[in-house]
N, C-alpha and C positions, 0 to 999 in steps of 0.2 A: 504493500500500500504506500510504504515512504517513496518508493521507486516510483510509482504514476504519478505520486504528488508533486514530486520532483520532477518531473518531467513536463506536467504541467505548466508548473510554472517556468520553464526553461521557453516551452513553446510560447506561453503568453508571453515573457519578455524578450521570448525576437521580434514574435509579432508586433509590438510594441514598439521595437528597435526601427526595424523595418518600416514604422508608419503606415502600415501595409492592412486593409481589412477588404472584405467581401462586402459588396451591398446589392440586393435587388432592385432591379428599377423594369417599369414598363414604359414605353416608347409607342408614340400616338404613330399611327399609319401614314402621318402627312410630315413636311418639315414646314417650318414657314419664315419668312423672311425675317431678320434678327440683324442689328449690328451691336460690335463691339468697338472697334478702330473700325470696320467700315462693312457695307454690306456685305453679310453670305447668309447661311441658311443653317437653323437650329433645328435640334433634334426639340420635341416637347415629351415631356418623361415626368414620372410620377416613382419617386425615391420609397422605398418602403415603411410602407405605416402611412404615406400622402394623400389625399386623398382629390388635392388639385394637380391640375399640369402647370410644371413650368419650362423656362425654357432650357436648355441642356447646351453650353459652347462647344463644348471640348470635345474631341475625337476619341471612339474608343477602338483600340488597338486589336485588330482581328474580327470586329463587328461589322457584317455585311449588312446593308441595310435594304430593305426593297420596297418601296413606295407599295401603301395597299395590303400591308399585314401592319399587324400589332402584335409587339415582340414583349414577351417577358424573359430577359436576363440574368443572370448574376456577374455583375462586374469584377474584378479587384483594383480597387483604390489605394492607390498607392503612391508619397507624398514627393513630390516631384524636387530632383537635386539641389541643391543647393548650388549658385544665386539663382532663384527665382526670375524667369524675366519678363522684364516689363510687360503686364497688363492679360497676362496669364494667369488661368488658375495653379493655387499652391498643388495641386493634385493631378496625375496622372493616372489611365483608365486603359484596363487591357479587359476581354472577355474573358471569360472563364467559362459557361456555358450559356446556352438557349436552352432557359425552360420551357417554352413555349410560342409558338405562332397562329393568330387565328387571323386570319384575310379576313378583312372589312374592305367595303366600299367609301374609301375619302368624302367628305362633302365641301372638298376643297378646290376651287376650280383652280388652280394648280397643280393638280393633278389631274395626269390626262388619260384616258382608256380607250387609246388605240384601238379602231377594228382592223386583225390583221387575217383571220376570216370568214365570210358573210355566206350562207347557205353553202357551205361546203367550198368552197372558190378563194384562193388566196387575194388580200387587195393589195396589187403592190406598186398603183397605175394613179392613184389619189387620196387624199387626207381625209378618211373618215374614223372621227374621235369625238369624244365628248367627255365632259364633264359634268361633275353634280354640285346645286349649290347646298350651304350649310343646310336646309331647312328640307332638303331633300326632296321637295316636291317642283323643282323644274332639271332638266337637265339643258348644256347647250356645248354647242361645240361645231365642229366641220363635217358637212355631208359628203362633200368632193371636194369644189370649190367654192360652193358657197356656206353662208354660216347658217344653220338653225336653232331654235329653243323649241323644245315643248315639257307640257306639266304632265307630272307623273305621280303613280300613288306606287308606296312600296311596305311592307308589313317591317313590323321593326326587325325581325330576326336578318331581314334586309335579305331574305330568300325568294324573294315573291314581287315583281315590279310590272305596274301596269301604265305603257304610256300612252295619250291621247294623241289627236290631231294637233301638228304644234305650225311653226311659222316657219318661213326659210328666205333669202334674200332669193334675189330674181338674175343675177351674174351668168351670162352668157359661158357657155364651160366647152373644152376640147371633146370630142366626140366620145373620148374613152371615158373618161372623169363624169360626164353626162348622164352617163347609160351605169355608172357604181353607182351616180347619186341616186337617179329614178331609182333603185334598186333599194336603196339603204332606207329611206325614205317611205316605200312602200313596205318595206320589212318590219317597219318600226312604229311604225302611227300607228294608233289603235288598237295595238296588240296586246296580250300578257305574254310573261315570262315566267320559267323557273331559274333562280339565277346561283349558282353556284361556281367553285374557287378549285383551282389548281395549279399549287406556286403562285407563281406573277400572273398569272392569268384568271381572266372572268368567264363566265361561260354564262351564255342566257339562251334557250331553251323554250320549245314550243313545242306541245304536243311529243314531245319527248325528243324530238329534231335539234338538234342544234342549228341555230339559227345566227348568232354572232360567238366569234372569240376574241376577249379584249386583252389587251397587256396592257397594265401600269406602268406610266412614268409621269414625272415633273417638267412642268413648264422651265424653260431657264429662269434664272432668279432677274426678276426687274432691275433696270438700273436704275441706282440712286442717283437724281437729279440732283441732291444736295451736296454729293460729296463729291469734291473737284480735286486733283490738284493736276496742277501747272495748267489748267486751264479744260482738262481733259476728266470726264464722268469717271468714278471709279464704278468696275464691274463685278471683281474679285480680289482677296487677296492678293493671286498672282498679277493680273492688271495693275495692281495698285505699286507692287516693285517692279514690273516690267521696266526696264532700260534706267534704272535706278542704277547707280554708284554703291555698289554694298561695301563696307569694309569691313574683315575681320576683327571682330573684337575680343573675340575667345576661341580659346582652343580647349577641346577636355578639357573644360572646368578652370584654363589658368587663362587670365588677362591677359592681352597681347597688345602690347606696344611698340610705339614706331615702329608700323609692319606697314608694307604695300601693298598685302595679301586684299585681294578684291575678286568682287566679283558683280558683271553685270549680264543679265536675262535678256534674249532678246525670245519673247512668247508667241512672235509673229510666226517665227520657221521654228521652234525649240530649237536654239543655240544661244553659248556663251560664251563671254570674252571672261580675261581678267587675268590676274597676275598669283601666285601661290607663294609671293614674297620676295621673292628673286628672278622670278621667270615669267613671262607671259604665256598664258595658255588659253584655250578653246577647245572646244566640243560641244556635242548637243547632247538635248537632257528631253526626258521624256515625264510628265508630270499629272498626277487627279490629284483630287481636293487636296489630299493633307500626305502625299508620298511624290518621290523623283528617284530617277536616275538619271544618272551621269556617264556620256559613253563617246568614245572616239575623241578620248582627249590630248590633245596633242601638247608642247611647251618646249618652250625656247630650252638649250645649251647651257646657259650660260653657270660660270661655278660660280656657287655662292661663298665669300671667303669667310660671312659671319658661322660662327657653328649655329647657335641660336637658330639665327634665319633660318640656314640650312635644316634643323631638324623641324623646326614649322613648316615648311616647304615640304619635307619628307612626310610627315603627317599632313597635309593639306591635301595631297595625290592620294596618300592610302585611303582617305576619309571617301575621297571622290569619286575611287573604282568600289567603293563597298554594296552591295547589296540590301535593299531590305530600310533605306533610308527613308525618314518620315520626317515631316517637317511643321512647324508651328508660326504662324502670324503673330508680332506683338507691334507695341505702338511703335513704328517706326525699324520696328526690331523683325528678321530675319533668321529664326533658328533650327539649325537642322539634326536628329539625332540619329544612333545608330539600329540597328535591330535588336537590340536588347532594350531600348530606350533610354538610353542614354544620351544628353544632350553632348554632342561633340564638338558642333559649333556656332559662333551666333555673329550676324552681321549686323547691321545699322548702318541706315540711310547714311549716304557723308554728303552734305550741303553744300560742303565747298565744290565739288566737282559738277 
């Protein structure tokens, strides 16, 4: 018995040590547009024992997410290195498991549900999707090429949807796009459904026929009219450093000074310039929300005489071909870490350049 006890407590004081605990959270089916330093898109999630949604910034490490389910989780939190930076949560978030996924239908017209296809026929010739609004009783979206809205009744288990005679603009359309919409249009007015889920997909149902099959996704996130800079809309994170002056300010965890170590993003072709302290180098890099690599990186010759420089330089290349890199937005601030999540290095805007 002394031996569990002891052991016990040995686990609770790493746990402890570690800053490290487990928590549950469920995750709403939609994200919706959120800023911190500037627009992107929040998870909303509901922490255990909560019994509202709030919003969720932070990325979690190995959590796929798919527009159109509601995920319940176990996280591990875990207290993020020491320096903290700027304008980041103190905490860091990997999965641990998926308790559970149940498919709902969003009532977010932000998300959009693709038909990709309509009585047995793939559509792969025009845009027909739709969306539901919160209150669930209209749906609207693209027939071909024109838009329509119509009102709909649906039972809450949201298994059961009956749409009426709705409206559509009157846009002249290519002969193929024409002859989908007459189709889509005729398939859908006036009809009921039996509507059920498999994965990412909707399935609606007539007479026991399948009659559409939808896929889930997200509209792009709106641009923020309010957030400018040098005279140009921010769109993303990455937008918002694109063709930005970074300079290295840390290396694993040590301050680095008088270093010419830089880097600048060009997001138009994925490539970039920049120097690793002694050298000029480039490559392109390949990047989603909150992950990059870095490949075909070329750099100058030249010896560096400082050792300093030099082993910054030697660490700046290995950091660069590593695998598995993930990265975090802060004000102004540029941090990218490793695949264990370690924060390895952290840039900042330079103004003078």
């Amino acid at each position: 018995m002394k031996n569990i006890g002891l052991l016990a407590i040995l686990l609770l004081t790493q746990t402890t040590l570690l800053g490290q605990k487990t928590i549950r959270m469920t995750i709403k089916e939609e994200c919706v547009p959120c800023r911190r330093m500037m627009a992107q898109e929040c998870f909303q999630v509901m922490k255990e024992g909560s019994k509202t949604w709030e919003l969720f910034y932070d990325r979690i490490k190995g959590f796929e997410y798919v527009p159109g389910n509601r995920y319940v989780i176990d996280v591990i939190e875990t207290e993020r290195p020491e320096p903290v930076p700027q304008d980041l949560s103190k905490y860091l978030y990997k999965l641990d498991k998926v308790v559970s996924v149940t498919p709902m239908i969003s009532g977010s017209e932000r998300v959009i549900y693709k038909v990709v296809r309509m009585n047995g026929k793939e559509v792969v010739d025009a845009d027909v999707s739709l969306s539901f609004d919160s209150t669930f009783q209209h749906i609207s979206g693209k027939s071909g090429c024109n838009n329509f809205t119509a009102p709909i009744k649906m039972n809450k288990k949201q298994t059961k949807i009956c749409v009426k005679a709705g409206a559509s603009t009157k846009m002249a359309c290519p002969d193929v796009q024409s002859a989908i919409e007459d189709e889509f249009l005729k398939s859908i007015s006036n009809k009921s459904f039996k509507v059920s889920h498999n994965g990412n997909s909707m399935i609606w149902k007539s007479k026991k026929k399948e009659v559409f099959l939808f896929e889930a996704g997200t509209k792009p996130l709106p641009q923020d009219p309010g957030a400018v800079s040098g005279g140009r809309p921010e769109k993303t994170p990455w937008n918002y450093f694109n063709q930005q002056n970074l300079k290295l300010i840390q290396i694993d965890g040590a301050t680095v000074k008088n270093s010419n170590a830089s880097l600048k993003m060009d997001m138009s072709n994925n490539s970039f310039t920049g120097s690793n302290g002694c050298n000029r180098i480039s490559g392109t890099m390949m990047t989603t929300r909150n992950t990059v690599v870095f490949s075909d990186v070329i750099s100058t010759k030249m010896l560096c005489a400082d050792e300093l420089v030099a082993s910054t330089e030697r660490r700046f290349m290995e950091i660069l071909g590593s695998r598995g890199l993930t990265v975090d937005f802060a004000e102004q601030v540029f941090n990218i870490y490793d695949a264990s999540g370690k924060l390895v290095m952290m840039f900042a805007v330079d103004p003078t350049k």
